[in-house]
C-alpha positions as CSV (number, residue, x, y, z in Angstrom):
1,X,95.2,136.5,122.7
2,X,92.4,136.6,120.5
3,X,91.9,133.5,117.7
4,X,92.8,136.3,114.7
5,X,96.7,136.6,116.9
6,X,96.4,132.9,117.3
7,X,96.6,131.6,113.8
8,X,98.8,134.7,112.4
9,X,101.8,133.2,111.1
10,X,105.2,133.4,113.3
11,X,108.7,131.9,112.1
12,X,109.7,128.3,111.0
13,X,108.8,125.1,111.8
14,X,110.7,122.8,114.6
15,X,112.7,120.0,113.5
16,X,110.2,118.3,115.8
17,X,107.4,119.5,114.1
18,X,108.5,119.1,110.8
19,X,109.5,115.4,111.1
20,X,106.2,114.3,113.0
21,X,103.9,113.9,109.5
22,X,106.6,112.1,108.0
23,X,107.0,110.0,111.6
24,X,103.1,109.6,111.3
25,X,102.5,108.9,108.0
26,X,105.9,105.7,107.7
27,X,104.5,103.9,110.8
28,X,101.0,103.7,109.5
29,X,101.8,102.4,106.6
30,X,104.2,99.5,108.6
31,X,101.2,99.3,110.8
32,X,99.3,98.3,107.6
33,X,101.8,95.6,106.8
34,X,101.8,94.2,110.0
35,X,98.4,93.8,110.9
36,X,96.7,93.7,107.2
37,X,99.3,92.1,105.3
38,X,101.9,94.1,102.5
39,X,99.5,93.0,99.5
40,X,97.0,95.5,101.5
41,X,99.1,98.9,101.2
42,X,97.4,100.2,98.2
43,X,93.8,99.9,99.6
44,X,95.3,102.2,102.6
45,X,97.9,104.2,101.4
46,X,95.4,107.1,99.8
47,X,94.2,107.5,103.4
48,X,97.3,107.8,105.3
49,X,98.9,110.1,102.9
50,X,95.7,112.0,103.0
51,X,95.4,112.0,107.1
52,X,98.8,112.9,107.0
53,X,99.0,115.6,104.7
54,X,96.0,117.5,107.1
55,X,98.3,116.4,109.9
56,X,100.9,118.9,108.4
57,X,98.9,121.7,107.7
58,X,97.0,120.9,111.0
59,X,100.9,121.2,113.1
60,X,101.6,124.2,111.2
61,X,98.6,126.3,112.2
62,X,99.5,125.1,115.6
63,X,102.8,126.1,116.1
64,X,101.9,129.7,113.7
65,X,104.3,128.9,110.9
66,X,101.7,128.3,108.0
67,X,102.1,130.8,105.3
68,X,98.7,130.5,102.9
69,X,101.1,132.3,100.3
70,X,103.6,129.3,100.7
71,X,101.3,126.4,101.0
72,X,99.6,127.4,98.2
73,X,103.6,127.5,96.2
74,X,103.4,124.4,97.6
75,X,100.8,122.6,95.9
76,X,101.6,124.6,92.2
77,X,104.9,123.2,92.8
78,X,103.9,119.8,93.5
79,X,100.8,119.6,91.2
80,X,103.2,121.1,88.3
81,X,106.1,118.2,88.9
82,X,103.2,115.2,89.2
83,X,100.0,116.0,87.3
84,X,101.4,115.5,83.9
85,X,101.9,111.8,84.9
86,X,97.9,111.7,84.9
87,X,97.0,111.4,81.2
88,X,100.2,109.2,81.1
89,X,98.5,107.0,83.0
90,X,95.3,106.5,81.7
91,X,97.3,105.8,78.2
92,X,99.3,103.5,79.7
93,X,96.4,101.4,80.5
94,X,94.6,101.8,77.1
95,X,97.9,100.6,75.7
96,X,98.4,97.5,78.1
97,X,94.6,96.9,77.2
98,X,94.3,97.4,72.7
99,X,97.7,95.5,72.6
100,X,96.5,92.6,74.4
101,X,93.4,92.4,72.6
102,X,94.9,93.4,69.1
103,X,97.3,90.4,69.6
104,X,100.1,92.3,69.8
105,X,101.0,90.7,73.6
106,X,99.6,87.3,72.8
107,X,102.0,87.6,69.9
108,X,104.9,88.0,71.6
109,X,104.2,85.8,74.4
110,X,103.8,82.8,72.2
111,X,107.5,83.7,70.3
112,X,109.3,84.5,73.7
113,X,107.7,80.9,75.1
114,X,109.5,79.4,72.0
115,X,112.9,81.1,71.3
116,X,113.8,82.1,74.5
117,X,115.1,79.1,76.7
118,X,113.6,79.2,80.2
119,X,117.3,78.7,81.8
120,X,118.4,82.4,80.6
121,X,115.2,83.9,80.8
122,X,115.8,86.5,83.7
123,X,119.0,87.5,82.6
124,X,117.8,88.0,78.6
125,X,114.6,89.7,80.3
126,X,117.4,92.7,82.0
127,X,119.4,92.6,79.2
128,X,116.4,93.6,76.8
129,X,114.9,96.0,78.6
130,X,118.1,97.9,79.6
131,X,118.5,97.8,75.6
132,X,114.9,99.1,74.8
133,X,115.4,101.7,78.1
134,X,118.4,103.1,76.2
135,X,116.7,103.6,73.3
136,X,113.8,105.1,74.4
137,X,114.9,107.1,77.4
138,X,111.7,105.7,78.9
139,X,111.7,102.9,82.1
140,X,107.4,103.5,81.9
141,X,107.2,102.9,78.8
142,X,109.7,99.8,78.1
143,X,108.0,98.3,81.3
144,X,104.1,98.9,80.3
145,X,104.7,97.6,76.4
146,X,107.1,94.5,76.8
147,X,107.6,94.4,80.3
148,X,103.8,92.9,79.9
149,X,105.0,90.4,77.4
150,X,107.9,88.9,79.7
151,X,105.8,88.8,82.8
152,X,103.4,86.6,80.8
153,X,106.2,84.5,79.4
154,X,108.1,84.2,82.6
155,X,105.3,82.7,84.5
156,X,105.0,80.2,81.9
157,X,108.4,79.0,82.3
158,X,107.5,78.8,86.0
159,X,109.4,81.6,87.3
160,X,108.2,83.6,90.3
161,X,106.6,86.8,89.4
162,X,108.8,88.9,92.0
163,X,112.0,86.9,90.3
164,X,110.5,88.5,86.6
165,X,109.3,91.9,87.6
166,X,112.8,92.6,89.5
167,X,114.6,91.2,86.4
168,X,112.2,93.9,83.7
169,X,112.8,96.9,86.1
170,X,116.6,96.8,87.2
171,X,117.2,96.5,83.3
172,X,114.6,99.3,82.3
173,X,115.6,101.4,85.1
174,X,119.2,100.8,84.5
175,X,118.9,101.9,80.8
176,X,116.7,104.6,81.6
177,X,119.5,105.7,83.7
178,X,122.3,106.0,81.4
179,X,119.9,107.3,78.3
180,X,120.3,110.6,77.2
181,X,117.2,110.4,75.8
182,X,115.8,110.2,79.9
183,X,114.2,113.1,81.2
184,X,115.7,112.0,84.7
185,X,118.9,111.7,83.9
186,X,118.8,115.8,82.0
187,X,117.0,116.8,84.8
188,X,119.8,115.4,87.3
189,X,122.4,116.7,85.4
190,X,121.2,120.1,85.0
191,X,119.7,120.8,88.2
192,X,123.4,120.7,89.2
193,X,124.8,122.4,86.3
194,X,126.9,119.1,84.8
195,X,127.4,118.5,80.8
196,X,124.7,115.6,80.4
197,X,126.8,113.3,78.7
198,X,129.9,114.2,81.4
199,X,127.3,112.8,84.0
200,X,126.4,109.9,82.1
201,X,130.0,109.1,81.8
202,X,130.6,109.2,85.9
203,X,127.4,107.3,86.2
204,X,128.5,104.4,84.7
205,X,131.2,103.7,87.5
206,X,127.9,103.2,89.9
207,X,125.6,102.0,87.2
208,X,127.9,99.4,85.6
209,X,129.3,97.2,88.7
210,X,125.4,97.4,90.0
211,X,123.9,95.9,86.6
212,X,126.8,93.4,86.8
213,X,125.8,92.2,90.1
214,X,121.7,91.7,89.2
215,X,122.8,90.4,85.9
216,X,125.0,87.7,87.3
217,X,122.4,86.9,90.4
218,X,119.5,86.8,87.5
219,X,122.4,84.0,85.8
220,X,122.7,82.2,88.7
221,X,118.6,81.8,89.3
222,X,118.3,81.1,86.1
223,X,121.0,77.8,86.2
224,X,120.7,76.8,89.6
225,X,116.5,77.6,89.9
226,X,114.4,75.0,90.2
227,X,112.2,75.6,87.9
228,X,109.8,72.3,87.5
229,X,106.3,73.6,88.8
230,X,106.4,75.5,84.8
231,X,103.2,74.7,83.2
232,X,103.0,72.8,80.0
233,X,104.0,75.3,77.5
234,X,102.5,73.3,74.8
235,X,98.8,73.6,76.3
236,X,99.5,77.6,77.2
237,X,100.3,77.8,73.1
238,X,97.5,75.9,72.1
239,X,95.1,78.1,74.1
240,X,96.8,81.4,72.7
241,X,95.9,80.1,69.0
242,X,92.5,79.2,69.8
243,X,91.6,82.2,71.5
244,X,93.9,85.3,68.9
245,X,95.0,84.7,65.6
246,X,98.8,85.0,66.5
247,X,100.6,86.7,63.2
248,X,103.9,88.5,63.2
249,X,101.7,91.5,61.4
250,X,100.4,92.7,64.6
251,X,104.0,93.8,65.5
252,X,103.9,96.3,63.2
253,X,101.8,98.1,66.2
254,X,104.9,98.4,68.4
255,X,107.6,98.6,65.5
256,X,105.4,102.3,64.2
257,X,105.7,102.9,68.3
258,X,109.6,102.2,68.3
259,X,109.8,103.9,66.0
260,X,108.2,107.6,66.8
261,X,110.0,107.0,70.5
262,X,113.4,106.7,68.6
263,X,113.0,109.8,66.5
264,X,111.8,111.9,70.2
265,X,108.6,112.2,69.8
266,X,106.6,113.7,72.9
267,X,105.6,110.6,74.9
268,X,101.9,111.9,75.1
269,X,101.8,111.3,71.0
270,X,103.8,107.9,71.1
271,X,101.5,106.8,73.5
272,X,98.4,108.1,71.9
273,X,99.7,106.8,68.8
274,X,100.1,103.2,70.6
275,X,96.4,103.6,71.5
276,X,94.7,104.1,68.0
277,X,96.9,101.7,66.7
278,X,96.2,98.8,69.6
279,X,92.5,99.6,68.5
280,X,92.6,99.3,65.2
281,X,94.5,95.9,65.8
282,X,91.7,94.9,67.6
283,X,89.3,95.1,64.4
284,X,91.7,94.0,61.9
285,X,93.7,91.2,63.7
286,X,91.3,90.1,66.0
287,X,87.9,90.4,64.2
288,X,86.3,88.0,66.6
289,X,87.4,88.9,70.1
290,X,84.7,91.6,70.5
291,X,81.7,89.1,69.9
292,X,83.9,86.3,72.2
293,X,83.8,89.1,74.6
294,X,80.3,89.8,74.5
295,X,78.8,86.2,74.4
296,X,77.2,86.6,71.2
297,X,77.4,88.1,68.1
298,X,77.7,91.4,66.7
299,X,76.0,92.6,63.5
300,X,76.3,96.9,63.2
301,X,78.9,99.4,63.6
302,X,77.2,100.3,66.8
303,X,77.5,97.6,68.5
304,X,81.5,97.1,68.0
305,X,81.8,100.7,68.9
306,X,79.7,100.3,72.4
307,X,81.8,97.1,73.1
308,X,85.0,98.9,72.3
309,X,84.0,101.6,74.7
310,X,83.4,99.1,77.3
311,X,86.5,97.2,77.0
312,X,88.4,100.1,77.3
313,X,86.9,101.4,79.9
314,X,86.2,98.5,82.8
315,X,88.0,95.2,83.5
316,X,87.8,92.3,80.7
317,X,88.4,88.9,81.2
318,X,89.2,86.4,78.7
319,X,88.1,82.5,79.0
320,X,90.8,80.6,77.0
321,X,90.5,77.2,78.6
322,X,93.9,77.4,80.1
323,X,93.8,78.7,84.0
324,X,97.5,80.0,84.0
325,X,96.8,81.7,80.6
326,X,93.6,83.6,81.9
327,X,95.6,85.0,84.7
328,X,97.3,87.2,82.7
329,X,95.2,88.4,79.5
330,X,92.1,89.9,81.9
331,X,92.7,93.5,81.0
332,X,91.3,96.6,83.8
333,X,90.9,99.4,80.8
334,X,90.3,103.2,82.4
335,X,88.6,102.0,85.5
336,X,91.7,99.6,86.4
337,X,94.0,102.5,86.9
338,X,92.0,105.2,88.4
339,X,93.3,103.8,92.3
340,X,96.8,104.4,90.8
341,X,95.6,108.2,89.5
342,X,93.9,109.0,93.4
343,X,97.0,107.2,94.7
344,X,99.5,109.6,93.0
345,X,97.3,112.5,93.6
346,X,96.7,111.7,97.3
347,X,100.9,111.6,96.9
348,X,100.9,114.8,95.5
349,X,98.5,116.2,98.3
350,X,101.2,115.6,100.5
351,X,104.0,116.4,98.8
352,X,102.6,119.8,98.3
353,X,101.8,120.0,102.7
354,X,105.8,118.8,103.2
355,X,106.9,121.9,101.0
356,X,104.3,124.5,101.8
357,X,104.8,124.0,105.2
358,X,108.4,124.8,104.8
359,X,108.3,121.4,107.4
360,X,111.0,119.8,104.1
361,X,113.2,122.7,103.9
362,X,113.4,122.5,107.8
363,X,114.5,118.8,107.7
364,X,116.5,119.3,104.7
365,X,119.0,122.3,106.7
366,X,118.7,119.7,109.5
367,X,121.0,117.2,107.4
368,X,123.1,119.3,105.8
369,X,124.4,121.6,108.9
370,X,127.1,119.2,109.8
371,X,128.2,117.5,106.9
372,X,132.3,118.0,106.1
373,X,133.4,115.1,104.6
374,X,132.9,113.5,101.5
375,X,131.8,110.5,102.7
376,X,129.1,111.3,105.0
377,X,128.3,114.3,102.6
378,X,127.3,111.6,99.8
379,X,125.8,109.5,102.2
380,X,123.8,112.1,103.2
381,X,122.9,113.0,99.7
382,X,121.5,109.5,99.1
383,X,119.4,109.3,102.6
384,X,118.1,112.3,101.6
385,X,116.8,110.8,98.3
386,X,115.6,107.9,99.9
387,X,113.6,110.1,102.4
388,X,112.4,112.7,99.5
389,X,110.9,109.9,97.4
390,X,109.0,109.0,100.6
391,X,107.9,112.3,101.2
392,X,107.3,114.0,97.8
393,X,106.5,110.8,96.1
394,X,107.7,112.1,93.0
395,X,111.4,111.5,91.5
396,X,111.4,114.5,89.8
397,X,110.7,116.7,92.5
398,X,113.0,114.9,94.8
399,X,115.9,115.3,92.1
400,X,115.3,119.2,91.7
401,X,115.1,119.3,96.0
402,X,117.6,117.3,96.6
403,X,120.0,119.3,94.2
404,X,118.9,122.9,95.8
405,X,119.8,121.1,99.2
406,X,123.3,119.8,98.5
407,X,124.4,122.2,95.7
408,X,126.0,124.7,97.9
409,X,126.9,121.7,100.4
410,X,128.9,120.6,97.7
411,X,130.7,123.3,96.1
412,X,131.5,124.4,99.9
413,X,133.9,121.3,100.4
414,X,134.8,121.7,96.9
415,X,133.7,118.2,95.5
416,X,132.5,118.2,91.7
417,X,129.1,118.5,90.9
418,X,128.8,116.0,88.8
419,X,129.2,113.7,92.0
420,X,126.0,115.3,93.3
421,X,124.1,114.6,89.9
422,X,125.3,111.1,90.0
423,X,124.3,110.3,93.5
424,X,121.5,111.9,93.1
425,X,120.2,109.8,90.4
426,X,121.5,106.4,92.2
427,X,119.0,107.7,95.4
428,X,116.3,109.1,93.7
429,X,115.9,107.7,90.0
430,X,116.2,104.1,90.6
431,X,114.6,103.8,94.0
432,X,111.7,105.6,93.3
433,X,109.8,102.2,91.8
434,X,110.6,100.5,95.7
435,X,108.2,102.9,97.2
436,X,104.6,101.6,97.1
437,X,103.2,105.4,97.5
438,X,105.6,106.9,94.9
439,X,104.0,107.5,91.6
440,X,106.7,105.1,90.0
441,X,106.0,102.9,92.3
442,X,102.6,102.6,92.0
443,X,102.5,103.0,88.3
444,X,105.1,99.6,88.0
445,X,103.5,97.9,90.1
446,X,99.6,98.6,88.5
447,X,101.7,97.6,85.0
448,X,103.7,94.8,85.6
449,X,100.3,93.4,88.6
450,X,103.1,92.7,91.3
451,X,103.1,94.6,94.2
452,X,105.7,96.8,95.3
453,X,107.0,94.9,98.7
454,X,106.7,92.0,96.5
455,X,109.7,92.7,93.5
456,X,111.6,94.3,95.9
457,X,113.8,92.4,96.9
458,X,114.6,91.2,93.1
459,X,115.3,94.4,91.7
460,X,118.8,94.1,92.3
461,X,120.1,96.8,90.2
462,X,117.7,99.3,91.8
463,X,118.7,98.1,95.2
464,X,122.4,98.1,95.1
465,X,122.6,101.1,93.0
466,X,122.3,103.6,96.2
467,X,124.6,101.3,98.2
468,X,126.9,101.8,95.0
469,X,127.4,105.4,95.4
470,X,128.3,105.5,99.3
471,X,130.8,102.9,98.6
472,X,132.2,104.6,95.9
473,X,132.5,107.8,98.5
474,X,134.3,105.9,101.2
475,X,136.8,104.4,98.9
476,X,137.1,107.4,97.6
477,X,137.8,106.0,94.1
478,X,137.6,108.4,91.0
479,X,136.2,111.5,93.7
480,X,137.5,114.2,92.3
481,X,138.4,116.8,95.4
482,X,138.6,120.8,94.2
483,X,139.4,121.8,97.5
484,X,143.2,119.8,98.7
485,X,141.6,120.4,102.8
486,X,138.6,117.8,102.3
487,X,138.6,114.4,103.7
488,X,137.5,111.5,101.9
């Protein structure tokens, strides 16, 4: 057999075959948190999903099932569902950046330290950004504008940071869930051909008990917490007023923003918007930050342009004289999310091996051959999710995969499609954000500057929401069964 006969492509790939990148690429990354620690993930995770994606490719030429043709689908597919996030991104960090510097985040720090009372914190935290989430169909963007502000008024109050960042995502993933302004939630519900506001309507008998769970175990922190290391909210105030001239004008900034998100414009605008307004915030709120920046003063338009530039573009860090107040208004402009860009890319990379392998559409006929019930069908549904965030590392191409997967499953056994949209988005949607080399995950954690394994176990909402949905399944409660032969 000559090398030519050797790497002409021959059938499928093995179930063996298929699952070994996924196999190779999960215990690396435990192998990482073992021996390096969980904070050390996103240093390493760009190489293992790189190694593993040439792992793929690599098994396929092996075993003569590599189509060029269908690798390079593949990566079109991948690249189409995941590169729009990349501009996203980078104004998502200009925003974190002008708003802190125009005082629009200082601003709303110092009124959150004195109106909100530190026993309710957590729970008023998830209750607001479930509110905002609805509003704006957007977790990303509730989480990046005042998911920022809580995080710097929770640590204040002394609350652990995993505590706050699980309390701002379960509520802005829970309203981003139920929104029909979300682009997950459409795309759920008409990847699997259900009336958008009929699958809202079925998602709330997941969504709700979930959200009442976190927002009774964010209650019960809150009263029963111990929450006496807080810092002296009187010296963090003082240091906020000598450093930005807090004034309720700079909220204009995010009321224009509210605004344009309400009335659907594209998010790219909004955001963009956000941008040139957190700028000019900077010069008309905060004349002097630019020259406190610099170390000395600045005299021509020049100068304030160049220093502007650099702010946006590299990390910044403020000396107010308070230690816990520094911590969190040091801004990383551009340059500060470029290892979330190469992270999602490097996610993408692999994604795009998984399906141009056809290794995913071998695992995915694997777990759906056998299914006959409804219970272990919708428990299958939501493994599935959990294992196509892993492997795509994208939500949206995980809902649109996991819906060509089970759609025929489902109308098989006769069970309403509406209960594959919904599970669906309690697998996929909401768990997305717990996986440190999925782009939401990444993103959130980059935002909010928790790590991933660290708010974890405090998004409750996010975590119970899958367990929801099988539960639901087994009781059987409000399942409604086409076909009289199926078993609940």
């Amino acid at each position: 057999m000559n090398i030519t006969q050797f790497f002409r492509p021959k059938g499928t790939p093995s179930l063996a075959v298929s699952i070994a990148p996924v196999i190779f690429m999960l215990a690396s990354l435990i192998g990482i948190i073992i021996f390096a620690g969980g904070s050390s993930i996103s240093d390493y995770s760009h190489i293992v999903l790189l190694v593993s994606a040439l792992f793929a490719v690599g098994l396929s030429v092996l075993s003569r099932t590599l189509y060029p043709s269908r690798l390079k689908e593949g990566l079109k597919r991948s690249a189409k569902q995941i590169l729009p996030a990349v501009p996203l991104l980078i104004l998502i960090a200009l925003i974190s950046t002008t708003w802190l510097l125009s005082g629009v985040v200082p601003t709303l720090i110092d009124y959150g330290i004195k109106l909100l009372n530190p026993t309710f914190f957590l729970v008023t935290t998830c209750a607001v950004c479930a509110v905002v989430s609805v509003l704006t169909g957007s977790s990303w963007t509730t989480i990046a504008t005042i998911g920022v502000a809580f995080i710097g008024i929770g640590r204040v109050m002394g609350y652990s940071e995993g505590w706050i960042a699980g309390a701002i995502i379960s509520g802005a993933y829970f309203g981003d869930k139920v929104s029909p302004l979300s682009d997950t939630t459409v795309i759920a519900s008409s990847s699997c051909g259900v009336d958008l506001f009929d699958h809202i309507r079925y998602l709330m008998l997941t969504a709700v008990p979930a959200m009442t769970i976190a927002m009774i175990t964010f209650m019960c922190v809150g009263l029963f917490g111990d929450h006496a290391e807080a810092g002296d909210a009187s010296e963090i105030i003082d240091a906020l007023h000598a450093t930005f001239n807090i004034s309720p004008y700079t909220l204009i900034i995010p009321l224009v923003v509210g605004i344009m998100i309400a009335i659907r414009i594209p998010t790219i605008i909004t955001l963009s918007v956000g941008t040139v307004l957190g700028i000019a915030g900077i010069f008309i709120f905060q004349p002097g930050i630019l020259a406190s920046i610099e170390g000395s003063g600045l005299h021509t338009l020049g100068e304030h342009l160049s220093t502007t530039l650099r702010v946006l573009w590299t990390e910044t860090a403020l000396s107010t004289g308070n230690e816990t107040l520094d911590s969190f208004v040091t801004t990383g402009g551009i340059m500060g999310m470029i290892p979330t860009v190469s992270l999602v890319i490097c996610a993408m990379l692999f994604g795009a091996a998984m399906i141009g392998t056809g290794m995913l559409a071998t695992i995915a006929k694997t777990f759906t051959r056998h299914l006959s019930r409804c219970s272990s069908i919708v428990s299958a549904t939501v493994s599935s999710g959990l294992f196509l965030n892993a492997c795509t590392a994208d939500q949206y191409l995980s809902i649109i995969i996991g819906g060509n997967m089970y759609r025929n499953v489902y109308e098989r056994y006769g069970l309403q499609p509406r209960l594959l949209s919904r599970t669906l988005e309690d697998s996929v949607s909401v768990t997305s954000v717990l996986i440190p080399w999925n782009s939401c995950g990444v993103t959130q954690s980059t935002v909010l500057g928790v790590s991933t394994l660290t708010y974890l176990p405090f998004c409750i909402f996010n975590v119970l929401s899958p367990i929801m949905s099988i539960i639901m399944a087994w009781t059987g409660y409000k399942i409604g069964v086409l076909k009289p032969q199926l078993q609940s």
